[in-house]
N, C-alpha and C positions, 0 to 999 in steps of 0.2 A: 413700707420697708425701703432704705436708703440703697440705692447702686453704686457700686466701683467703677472706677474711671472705666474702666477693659469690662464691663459684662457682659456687652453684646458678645464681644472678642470669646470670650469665655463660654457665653450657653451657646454660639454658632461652633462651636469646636466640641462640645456634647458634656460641657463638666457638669458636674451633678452640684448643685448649686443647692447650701442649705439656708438658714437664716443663722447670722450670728453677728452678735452685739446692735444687734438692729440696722445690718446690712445684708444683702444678696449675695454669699459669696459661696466662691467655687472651693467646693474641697478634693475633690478626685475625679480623674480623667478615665485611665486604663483599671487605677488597682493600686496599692500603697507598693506593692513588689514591684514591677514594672517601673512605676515613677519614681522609686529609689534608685534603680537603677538606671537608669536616665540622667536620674541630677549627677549622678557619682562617674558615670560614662561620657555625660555630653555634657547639656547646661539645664538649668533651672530655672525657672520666674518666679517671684514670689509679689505679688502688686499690695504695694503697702499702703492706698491713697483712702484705706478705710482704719489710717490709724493717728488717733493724735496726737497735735505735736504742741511741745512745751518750748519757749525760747529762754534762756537762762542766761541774763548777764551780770556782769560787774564784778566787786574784787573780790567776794566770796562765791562766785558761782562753780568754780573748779571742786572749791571745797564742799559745796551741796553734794555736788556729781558724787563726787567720791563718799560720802556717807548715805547715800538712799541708792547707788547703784552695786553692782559686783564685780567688776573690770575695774583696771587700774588706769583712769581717762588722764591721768597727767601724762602719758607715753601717746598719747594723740596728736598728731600735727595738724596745723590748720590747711581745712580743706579733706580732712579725712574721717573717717567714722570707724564706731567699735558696738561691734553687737555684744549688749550685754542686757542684765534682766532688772526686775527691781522685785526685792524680795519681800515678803512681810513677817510682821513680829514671830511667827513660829517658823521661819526658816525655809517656807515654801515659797513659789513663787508669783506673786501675782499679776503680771506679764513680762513679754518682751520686749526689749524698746533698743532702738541704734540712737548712738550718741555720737553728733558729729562736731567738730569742734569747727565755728566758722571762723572764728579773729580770736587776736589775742585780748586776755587779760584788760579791763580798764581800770 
């Protein structure tokens, strides 16, 4: 099974660490009550370094974005990102993904 960047970080702080997508990862610390409240009161972490990345360029690549994701990535500036999902043929979703736009357009 594959580790995240943070696991030590992660099981020396007591997360309850399951298997998923064929990595060691932490799902819960306190309780989903407590840690909601937490993100919504203070701050959050979320370590994304168990997820892949796709690089998309040239003069159609805006317009990829915009037919296989859900957000609207032409309101993206460079240097910024937009969490949005990417869906499948019946309307659900088959994950989450951030879309950050690094340069413009070639």
């Amino acid at each position: 099974m594959k580790t995240i960047t943070l696991n030590a970080i992660h099981e020396s702080l007591g997360a309850k660490m399951v298997e998923f997508a064929g990595f060691n990862m932490p799902v819960q610390y306190e309780g989903v009550n407590a840690e909601h409240e937490t993100v919504r009161n203070s701050v959050g972490v979320f370590d994304v370094s168990h997820m892949g990345e796709f690089l998309i360029s040239g003069k159609n690549a805006l317009e990829l974005i915009q037919k296989v994701t859900t957000n609207d990535a032409s309101t993206l500036e460079i240097g910024k990102a937009q969490y949005s999902c990417l869906p499948n043929n019946e309307g659900g979703i088959v994950d989450d993904l951030i879309i950050y736009k690094i340069k413009e357009e070639q």
